[in-house]
C-alpha angles and dihedrals in degrees: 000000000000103000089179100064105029084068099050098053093051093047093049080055102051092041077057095049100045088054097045083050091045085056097042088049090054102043097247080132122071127171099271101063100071092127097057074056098054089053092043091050088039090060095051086044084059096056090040092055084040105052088044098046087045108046098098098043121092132250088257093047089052102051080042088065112115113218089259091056097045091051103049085054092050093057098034088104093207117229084218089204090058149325117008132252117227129218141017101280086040095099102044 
């Protein structure tokens, strides 16, 4: 496993949700703003399916990704007991 980047993923993610939770506490966030939400979650989704599709290239493999590449696994939401589960309305 790439330690390396498995950490940093995950740590991308958390810096984001702690963010996203400090605004909610201080009611940054109303009601209508659920879509400012969605972008904010989406990007931690993006470091979460990262960290997860990556973990097993190397260093090399990863900076060799084309755009394309990198943003497909960044939306490829792992089932992390199987197979995996495509695209944004994939999961509803």
């Amino acid at each position: 496993m790439n330690t390396a980047t498995v950490d940093f993923d995950l740590g991308e993610a958390l810096i984001h949700l702690q963010d996203l939770v400090a605004e909610l506490r201080a009611g940054k966030i109303q009601n209508r703003d659920e879509p400012a939400v969605a972008v904010q979650l989406g990007h931690v989704l993006d470091h979460i399916c990262l960290a997860w599709n990556c973990k097993d290239m190397s260093p090399e493999q990863i900076s060799n990704l084309t755009p394309e590449e990198r943003e497909r696994l960044s939306n490829t939401v792992p089932k992390f007991y199987g197979g995996r589960v495509i695209g944004e309305f994939a999961l509803c």
